[in-house]
C-alpha positions, 0 to 999 in steps of 0.5 A: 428295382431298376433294370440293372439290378434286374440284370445282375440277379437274373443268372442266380433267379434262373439257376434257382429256378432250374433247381426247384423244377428238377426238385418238383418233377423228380418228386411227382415222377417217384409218387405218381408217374405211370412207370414205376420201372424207369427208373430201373431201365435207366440206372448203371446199378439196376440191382440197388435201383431194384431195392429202392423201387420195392423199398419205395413202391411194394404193396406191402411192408417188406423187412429190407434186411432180410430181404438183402440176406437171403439175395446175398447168397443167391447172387454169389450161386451164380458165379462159382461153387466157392464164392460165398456169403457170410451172415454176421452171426456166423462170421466169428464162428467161421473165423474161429476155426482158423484163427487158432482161438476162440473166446469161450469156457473150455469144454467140448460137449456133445448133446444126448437126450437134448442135454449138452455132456461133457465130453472133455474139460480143456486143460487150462482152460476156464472150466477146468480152473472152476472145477467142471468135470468130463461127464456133467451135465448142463441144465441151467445157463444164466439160471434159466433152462438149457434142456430140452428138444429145442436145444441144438449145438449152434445153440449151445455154442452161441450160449456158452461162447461170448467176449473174454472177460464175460461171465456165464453161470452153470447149473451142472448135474453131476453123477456123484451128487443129488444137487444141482452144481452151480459154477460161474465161469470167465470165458477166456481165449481157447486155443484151437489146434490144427494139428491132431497128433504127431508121434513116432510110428516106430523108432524111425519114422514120425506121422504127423495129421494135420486137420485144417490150415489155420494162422497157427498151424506153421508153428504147431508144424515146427513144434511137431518136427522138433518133438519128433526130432527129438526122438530121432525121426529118420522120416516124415508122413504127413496126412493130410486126408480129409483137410478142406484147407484154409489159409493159402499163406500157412500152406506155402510156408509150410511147403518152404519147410521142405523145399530147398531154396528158389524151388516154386511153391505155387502161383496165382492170377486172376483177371483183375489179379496180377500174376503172384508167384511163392518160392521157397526161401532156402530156410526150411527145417527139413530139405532132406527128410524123407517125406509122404504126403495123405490126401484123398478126396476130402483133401481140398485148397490149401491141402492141395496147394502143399502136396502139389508142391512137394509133388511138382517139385518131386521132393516127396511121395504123394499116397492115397487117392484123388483129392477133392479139386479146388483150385480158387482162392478166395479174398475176404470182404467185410461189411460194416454189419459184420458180415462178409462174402469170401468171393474168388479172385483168382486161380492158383497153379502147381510149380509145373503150371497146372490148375488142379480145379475140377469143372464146374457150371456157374449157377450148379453148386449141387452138382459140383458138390455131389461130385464125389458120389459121382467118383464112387459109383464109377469105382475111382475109390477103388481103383486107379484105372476107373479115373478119367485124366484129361490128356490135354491138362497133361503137365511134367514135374521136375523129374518128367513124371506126368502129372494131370490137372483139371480134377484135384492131386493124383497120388502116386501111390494109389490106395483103394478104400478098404470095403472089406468087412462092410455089410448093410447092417454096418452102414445102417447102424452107422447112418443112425449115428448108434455107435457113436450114441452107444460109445458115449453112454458107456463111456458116461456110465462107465468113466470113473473105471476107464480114467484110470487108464491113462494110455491107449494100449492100457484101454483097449487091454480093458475093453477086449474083456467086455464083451463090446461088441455083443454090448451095442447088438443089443443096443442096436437091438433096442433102437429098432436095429434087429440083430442079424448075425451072419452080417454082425460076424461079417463086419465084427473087426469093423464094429469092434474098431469103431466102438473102440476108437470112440471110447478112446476118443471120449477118454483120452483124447483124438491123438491117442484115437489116431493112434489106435486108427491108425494100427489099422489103416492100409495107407498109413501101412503103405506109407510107412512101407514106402519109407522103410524102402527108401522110396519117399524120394521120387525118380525120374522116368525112364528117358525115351530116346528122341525120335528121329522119322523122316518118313513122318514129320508129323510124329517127329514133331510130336515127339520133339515138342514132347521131349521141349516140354520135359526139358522145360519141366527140368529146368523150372526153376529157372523159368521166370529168370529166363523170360525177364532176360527176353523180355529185356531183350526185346525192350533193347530191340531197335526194332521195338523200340521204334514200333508204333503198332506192335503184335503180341500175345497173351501167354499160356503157363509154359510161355514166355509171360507176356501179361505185365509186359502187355500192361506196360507198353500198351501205355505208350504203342498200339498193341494188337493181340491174336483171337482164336476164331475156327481155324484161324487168328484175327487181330483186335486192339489191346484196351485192357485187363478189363476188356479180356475174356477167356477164348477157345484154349483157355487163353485170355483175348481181347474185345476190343475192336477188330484190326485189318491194317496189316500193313501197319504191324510194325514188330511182330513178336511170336510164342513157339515151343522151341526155335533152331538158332536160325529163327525156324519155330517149332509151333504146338501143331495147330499151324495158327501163325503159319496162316496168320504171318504170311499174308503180313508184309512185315513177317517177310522181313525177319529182323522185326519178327522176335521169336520168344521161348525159353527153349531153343533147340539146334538146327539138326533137331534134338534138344 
C-alpha cells in the first residue's frame, strides 16, 4: 500500500481504534475492576444505575421485578400520604370503582363459613338471566372447588370477575334441592352506581347520599333531581358523609348544577402546574333550590372539592362535622405493564383561596392516616369547641362568614357524634362483626318469609314481633360474648337498629336501608330542620363598623386590611378579570416597557397573580424576585418554574442567584393590600418593602414604582 493511500485510511483506522479501546475498557471495567460502585457515583440516575449494579454484580439470583414492585411504593412513601402505586393486578379493580361498570356475573356475595353467599342477584345482570338466586351458595368455579379457609373475597373477586364475553361455571348449592346446580354464565358489563338513594324525606324536601365521584356519578345526580322534581321537591339535602372522593371533573360539574353562572367553583396549581381555575357556566338545574350539604370526617377530595364550593360561594348550608382534609390532586400515570402510580401534581383551593389539606410529614403516612384517632381523643367528634383553627389559614366567603383552611371543610352547622346508648358490649360485639354474621344467617334462614315484603315499613311491621334482639344474645352468647344485661338494655335501640338496617340491607336493598337509618339520624334531623326554617341559604355577618383610632395606628390597620380582605371576598367573582386589567396595564407602561431589569413578585391567593406574568416576560427582561430572609428581603434573579421553592410564608422563591446591583432595577412593581389614589400602600404588617425600597434609587422616583392590587381605598381611610 502506498503512502497516499496510507494517509486517506489512516482518520477511519484511528477512529476504529478508539472504538474498540472503549468497547475493551468498558468490558473489563463492568467484570473486573475493584469498584463495582463507580458507576453509581458517576450516573445523573443513581436509582437505575443501583438496579443495574445488583442486577449485573448481586451475589445471588435476584427476582428484579419484585424487587422493583416492592421499592415502587416505598419511594412514593417518601413524598406525600397521597402518591401511590398501583400493581397491575389491581389497576382494574381500582379503576372500577370509578368508572361506573365492571365486567362480571352480577352478584354481590359475602363469605361465611368460607363460602361465597349470595347476597343479591343484580337486576339484568348475567346471573339473574341464568337464573342464580339471593341465598345460593357457590362451591365449585370451572369445576373445581371454591371453598374452604383459603377463600378470601379478593379471591372471589378475581375468580368470578373476567372480560365480557368470557365464560365461568358455577356449582350452586341452593336450600330447596339435594344437587349441586350447575350454571354457565356470560360475564357482561355491570353497572356501579355511585348514588346509593335518592327520595323524598317528606312531601317537600328530597336527600340524595351520593358514595363516591365516579365518570357516571353527574349523570346519576341529574336523573336523581329529576325523579325528586318530579315529586315536587322544594329542597335538596345532599350527604356526602363518608365519601372519599373520586374524580375532581364529576365534582365541578356537579358543583355547576348549583352555581349560577361566572361563580368560581375551585383552582388548581402545582410547581410544574400552571395555575387552572373552574367556573360555573350558568347552566345548572338547580341555582335556587335550597341546599344542605353531609360531610364528616370520611369526607375527603372531591367531597371536599363540592361543599367547599357551595360553602364559599354561600349558595348552601354545610351540616355535620370536619371533613377529612385532602386537598392534593393526583395525575394518573400508566405503565406498559399495566401498573400505574397516581402521583400529586398539584393543590386545589376554595373559591375564597384556602387549601383545605391538613399537614403532613413526607415519609409519615402512619401518622397522618391516624389523624382521625387524634381528632377523637381530643373530643372534636364532640364538640365544636374542642377543634383548633389556625387564625392564620383565616379566609372569607362571598358574604364575610369566616372560613379556615389547613385541616379539611368546617361545617356550619356543627353535629355531635351521638354516643348515646353505646356500652362495652355494643362495641365488642361490633368489633367481632357478630351483628353483621348474625343478620345474614337469619336473613339466609329465613328469606323465603322476608321476600314477601317488598317495602321496608312492611318488614320492620314483621321483625318487631320476632324477638331480634333477644335472638342475637344468645348468639352473641354462643361466640364467647357472655350475656350482660344491664349493658344489653343500655344500647337495646342501638342493638335493635343495626340488626334491623342489616336484614333490610339483605332484602331489600341499601336505598331502602338508608331509609330506614336515616329515621334515626340526628344530622339528616338537623338538616331537615334547617330547611323547614328556610335557613339553607347562608347570610352574611353582622357588619362591623370600620374603626377609626388616631390614637393607635397599629389597630386601625389591622382593622382596615381586615375590612380590604372582606371586601375582596364580596366582590370574588370579579377578581381574576381585575388583575388581567392590571396586568395589562402594567405591559402598556412606558416605564416597563423600557426596563431591562424589572422587580416583581410571586403572589399569594389574594394577590394580583403575578405567576404566568413572570413566565412570560422573564423571556425578554432580567427578572428579580423578593426572598424572605428574617426580617428582611434580598433579591435573586428569576431562572424559572424549576429553580423555585416554597419560603417562610409559603410563598414560592426563587434559587437563583443573588442580586445586589440596586442601582440597575429599572421598574419595580409592589403587592399591597390596598392603595389610596396617591399611590400610599397599605401593606400586611410585617413592614418588608418598608426596609426593602428605601435604599433603592429608583423607589425615590414614583413613575417607575407600579402599586398592584385589586382594592383601592380613598385618601381618608375607609373602604
Amino acid at each position: 500500500m502506498s503512502t497516499k493511500n496510507t494517509s486517506r485510511f489512516m482518520p477511519l483506522i484511528i477512529a476504529i481504534s478508539v472504538v474498540a479501546g472503549i468497547l475493551i475498557g468498558t468490558f473489563y471495567a463492568r467484570h473486573f475492576a475493584g469498584n463495582k460502585l463507580g458507576i453509581i457515583n458517576s450516573s445523573s440516575n443513581k436509582l437505575n444505575a443501583l438496579l443495574r449494579v445488583i442486577d449485573d454484580q448481586y451475589v445471588d439470583t435476584v427476582n428484579m421485578t419484585d424487587l422493583v414492585e416492592k421499592a415502587m411504593p416505598q419511594i412514593l412513601a417518601e413524598l406525600d400520604p397521597h402518591s401511590t402505586y398501583i400493581p397491575a393486578q389491581k389497576l382494574e379493580e381500582v379503576n372500577s370503582e370509578l368508572e361506573g361498570s365492571f365486567s362480571g356475573i352480577g352478584i354481590q356475595f359475602t363469605i361465611q363459613e368460607d363460602t361465597i353467599h349470595v347476597n343479591s342477584v343484580i337486576p339484568g345482570g348475567p346471573s339473574e338471566k341464568v337464573g342464580l338466586m339471593a341465598g345460593d351458595r357457590i362451591v365449585m368455579v370451572n369445576d373445581s372447588l371454591f371453598a374452604g379457609k383459603g377463600l378470601t373475597n379478593e379471591k372471589a373477586m378475581r375468580n368470578l370477575k373476567g372480560p365480557k364475553g368470557s365464560q365461568v361455571k358455577l356449582g350452586v348449592k341452593r336450600a330447596t334441592e339435594k344437587e349441586l346446580l350447575d350454571f354457565t354464565i356470560t360475564r357482561g358489563d355491570i353497572p356501579q352506581n355511585t348514588i346509593d338513594a335518592a327520595y323524598m324525606l317528606d312531601d317537600d324536601y328530597g336527600y340524595i347520599q351520593i358514595s363516591k365521584f365516579g365518570r357516571t356519578t353527574h349523570v346519576e345526580l341529574l336523573n336523581a333531581i329529576a325523579q325528586l322534581s318530579h315529586e315536587k321537591c322544594k329542597g335538596l339535602i345532599i350527604d356526602l358523609r363518608d365519601n372519599t372522593g373520586g374524580y375532581m371533573e364529576a365534582a365541578t360539574r356537579m358543583v355547576n348544577e348549583f352555581l349560577p353562572e361566572g361563580k368560581l367553583i375551585v383552582y388548581t396549581h402545582g410547581r410544574k402546574y400552571p395555575r387552572m381555575e373552574e367556573y360555573a357556566n350558568g347552566t345548572g338545574s338547580c341555582q335556587k333550590l335550597p341546599l344542605v350539604v353531609l360531610v364528616n370526617e370520611g369526607s375527603a377530595s372531591a367531597s371536599e372539592i363540592f361543599a367547599g364550593a357551595i360553602q364559599d360561594n354561600d349558595r348552601g348550608t354545610i351540616v355535620g362535622r370536619r371533613s377529612f382534609g385532602k386537598g392534593l390532586v393526583q395525575q394518573p400515570i400508566d405503565f406498559s405493564d399495566g401498573s400505574a402510580i397516581r402521583l400529586t401534581i398539584a393543590r386545589y383551593y376554595t373559591p375564597s383561596g384556602r387549601c383545605i389539606q391538613r399537614p403532613y410529614e413526607n415519609g409519615k403516612d402512619s401518622k397522618y392516616e391516624m389523624d382521625w384517632i387524634t381528632r377523637y381523643e381530643h373530643g372534636e367528634f364532640f364538640s365544636k369547641d374542642s377543634i383548633k383553627l389556625d387564625e392564620n389559614l383565616r379566609y372569607s366567603t362571598g358574604l364575610g362568614r369566616p372560613v379556615y383552611g389547613g385541616g379539611g371543610i368546617m361545617p356550619d352547622v356543627f353535629v355531635p357524634q351521638d354516643t348515646t346508648g353505646v356500652s362495652s358490649y355494643l362495641i365488642e360485639v361490633s368489633n367481632k362483626g357478630l351483628i353483621l354474621q348474625f343478620s345474614f344467617q337469619y336473613t339466609d334462614r329465613n328469606r323465603a318469609k322476608l321476600s314477601e315484603y317488598d317495602n321496608e315499613e312492611d318488614l320492620l311491621k314483621y321483625l318487631r314481633h320476632q324477638g331480634i334482639v333477644e335472638q342475637f344474645v344468645r348468639f352473641a352468647d354462643s361466640k364467647g360474648v357472655k350475656r350482660r344485661n344491664l349493658l344489653i338494655h343500655k344500647s337495646y335501640k342501638l342493638l335493635e337498629r343495626s340488626l334491623y338496617g342489616n336484614i333490610i340491607y339483605n332484602i331489600l336493598g341499601r336505598e331502602q336501608y338508608i331509609r330506614y337509618i336515616n329515621q334515626s339520624d340526628a344530622t339528616v334531623k338537623k338538616a331537615l330542620d334547617i330547611l323547614e326554617r328556610g335557613e339553607a341559604f347562608p347570610k352574611a355577618p353582622e357588619a362591623t363598623p370600620i374603626i377609626e383610632d388616631t390614637k393607635n395606628e397599629w389597630k386601625g390597620k389591622k382593622e382596615l386590611r381586615r375590612q380590604v380582605a372582606l371586601l375582596k371576598t364580596r366582590h370574588s367573582s370579579s377578581t381574576t378579570r381585575q388583575s388581567a386589567e392590571i396586568l395589562a396595564a402594567l405591559e402598556a407602561h412606558p416605564a416597563f416597557r423600557a426596563a431591562t431589569t424589572v422587580l416583581l413578585y410571586h403572589s399569594l391567593k389574594d394577590e394580583v397573580d403575578t405567576h404566568e406574568f413572570i413566565r412570560k416576560w422573564s423571556r425578554e427582561k432580567r427578572i428579580l424576585l423578593p426572598v424572605v430572609v428574617g426580617d428582611d428581603l434580598e433579591l435573586r434573579l428569576y431562572t424559572g418554574p424549576e429553580d423555585l421553592k416554597p419560603g417562610a410564608y409559603g410563598i414560592e422563591e426563587p434559587t437563583g442567584e443573588l442580586f445586589t446591583d440596586y442601582a440597575d432595577i429599572d421598574f419595580i412593581a409592589v403587592p399591597g393590600v390596598a392603595f389610596d389614589r396617591n399611590g400610599n400602600r397599605l401593606g400586611r404588617g410585617k413592614g418588608y418593602y418598608d426596609r426593602l425600597l428605601p435604599p433603592h434609587p429608583i423607589s425615590l422616583q414614583s413613575r417607575h414604582l407600579f402599586p398592584v392590587s385589586t382594592r383601592r381605598r380613598s385618601s381618608c381611610g375607609t373602604v
